[in-house]
N, C-alpha and C positions, 0 to 999 in steps of 0.2 A: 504494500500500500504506500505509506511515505515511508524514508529512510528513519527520520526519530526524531523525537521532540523538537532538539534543540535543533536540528538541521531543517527540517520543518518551521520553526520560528525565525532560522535568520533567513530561507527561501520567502518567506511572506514580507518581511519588511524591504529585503532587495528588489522583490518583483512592485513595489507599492514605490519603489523611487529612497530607499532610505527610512520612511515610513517607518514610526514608531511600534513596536508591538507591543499589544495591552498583556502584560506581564512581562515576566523577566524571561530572557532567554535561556531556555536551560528547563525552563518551568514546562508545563503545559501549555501550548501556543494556545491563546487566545486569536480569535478574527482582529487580522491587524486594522487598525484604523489609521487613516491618510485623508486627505487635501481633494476635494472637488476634482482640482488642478490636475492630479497624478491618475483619475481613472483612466487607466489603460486595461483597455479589455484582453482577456487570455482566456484559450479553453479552458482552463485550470483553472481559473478564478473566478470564483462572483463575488461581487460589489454592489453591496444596497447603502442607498443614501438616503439618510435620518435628518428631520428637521432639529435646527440649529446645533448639532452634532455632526464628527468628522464621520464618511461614511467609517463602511466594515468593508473589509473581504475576505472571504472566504475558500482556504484552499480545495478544491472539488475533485472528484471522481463523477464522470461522466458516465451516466447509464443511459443510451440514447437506442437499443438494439430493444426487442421481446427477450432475449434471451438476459439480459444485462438486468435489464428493468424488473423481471419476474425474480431473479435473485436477489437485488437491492443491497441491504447490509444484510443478512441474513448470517448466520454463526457469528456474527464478529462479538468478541467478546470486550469490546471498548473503540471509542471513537474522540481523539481527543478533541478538545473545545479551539476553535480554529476550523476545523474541518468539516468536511459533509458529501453527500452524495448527490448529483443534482440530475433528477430524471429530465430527458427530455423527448418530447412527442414528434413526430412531423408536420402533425398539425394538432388546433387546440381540438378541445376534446372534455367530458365529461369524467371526473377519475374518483377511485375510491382503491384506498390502500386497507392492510389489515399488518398485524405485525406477527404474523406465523414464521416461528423459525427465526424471531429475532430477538436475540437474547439481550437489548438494550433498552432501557429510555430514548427514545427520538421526539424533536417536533418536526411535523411537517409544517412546511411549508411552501401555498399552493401560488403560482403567480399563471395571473393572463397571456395573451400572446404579446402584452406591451409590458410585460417584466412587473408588474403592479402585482404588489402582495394584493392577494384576491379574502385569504384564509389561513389562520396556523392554525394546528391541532398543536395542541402542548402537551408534553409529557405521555405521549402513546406509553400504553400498558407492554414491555415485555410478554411476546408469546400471545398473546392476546386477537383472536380471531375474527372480533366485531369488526365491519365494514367501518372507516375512516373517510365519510365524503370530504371531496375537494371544495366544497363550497359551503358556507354559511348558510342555515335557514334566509330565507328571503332574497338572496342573491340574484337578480335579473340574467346574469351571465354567469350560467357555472360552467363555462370550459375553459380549461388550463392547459398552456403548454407547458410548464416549465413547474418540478416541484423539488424544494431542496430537505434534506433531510441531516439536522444537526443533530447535537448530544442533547436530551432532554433538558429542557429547562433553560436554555441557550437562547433561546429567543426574547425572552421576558426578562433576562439575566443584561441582554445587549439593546435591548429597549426596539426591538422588531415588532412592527407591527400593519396592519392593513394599511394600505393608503400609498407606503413604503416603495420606491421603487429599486429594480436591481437591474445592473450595468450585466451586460456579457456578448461576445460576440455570434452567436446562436440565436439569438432577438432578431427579427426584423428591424433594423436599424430608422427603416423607415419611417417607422410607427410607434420604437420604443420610448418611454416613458425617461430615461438616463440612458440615451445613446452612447457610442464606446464614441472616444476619440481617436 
C-alpha cells in the first residue's frame, strides 16, 4: 500500500509544495493541509477545500475497475489518518456501500460528478452488512461519481463536511466545483 508512516508524511507535504503536515513526521500522517495556491491535482491525491481553513489532501488509492471497487479496503487491518480509498464510476450513478469483510471504522464519503460532498456516512460499523446509501434523505440528486473512504471519524475530526468541494484530476474539469490547476 504506502511505504510507512513517516515516508508517507514527508510524500504529502513535498507533493503539496512544502506544505505543512498536521502532525509531526514520524507520527501518523495526518491529511496535509496547504494554500488555495498549491492545488495541484494528482491521481494520488484528493484535495477538499474548507471554508476559511487551509484545504486537506489526501493521499488515495484508486478503485476505479468492478473488480477494485467490489474489494475496497476489505481485510485491511488499519488505515492511517492521511489516507483513503477513492472509488470512482464512469459515470454518476446511484450507490450504496455495506462494510462486509471490513475489518475497520470508515467514513464515507459521497461527492457528485462536480467533486461537491453530496453525503458522509460517519463511522460505518466494522463487518456490518446494512446497505450505506450515497445520499441523504431528501437529496434531489442522488448520483455520485466519486466516493472517498477514510479512517473512521476522520471527517468530523478535519471538519469535512457537505457543501465541501474536492480538487482531482478525474473530475470533469469542466464542471468541477475546485478545478485542478
Amino acid at each position: 500500500m504506502w511505504p510507512n508512516r513517516a515516508a508517507a508524511a514527508l510524500l504529502a507535504a513535498l507533493l503539496l509544495g512544502g506544505a505543512p503536515v498536521a502532525g509531526p513526521i514520524g507520527a501518523a500522517p495526518a491529511a496535509a493541509e496547504t494554500t488555495a495556491a498549491s492545488l495541484e491535482c494528482r491521481e494520488d491525491i484528493a484535495i477538499f477545500t474548507r471554508l476559511a481553513q487551509p484545504p486537506l489532501a489526501f493521499e488515495v488509492e484508486i478503485a476505479d475497475t468492478e473488480a477494485a471497487r467490489a474489494r475496497g479496503l476489505m481485510y485491511r487491518r488499519e488505515l492511517p489518518a492521511g489516507q483513503g480509498m477513492l472509488f470512482i464510476y464512469d459515470t454518476p450513478r446511484q450507490v450504496s456501500f455495506w462494510m462486509r469483510n471490513t475489518l475497520i471504522p470508515l467514513d464515507l464519503i459521497f461527492m457528485d460528478a462536480r467533486g461537491e460532498i453530496r453525503h458522509i456516512h460517519r463511522n460505518a460499523i466494522p463487518l456490518d452488512e446494512t446497505p450505506i446509501p450515497g445520499a441523504a434523505p431528501g437529496d434531489p440528486d442522488r448520483d455520485r461519481l466519486m466516493i472517498l473512504e477514510i479512517a473512521g471519524g476522520e471527517a468530523a475530526r478535519l471538519g469535512l463536511a457537505p457543501g465541501q468541494a474536492m480538487a482531482h484530476p478525474r473530475l470533469d474539469q469542466r464542471i468541477a466545483r475546485q478545478p485542478c490547476r
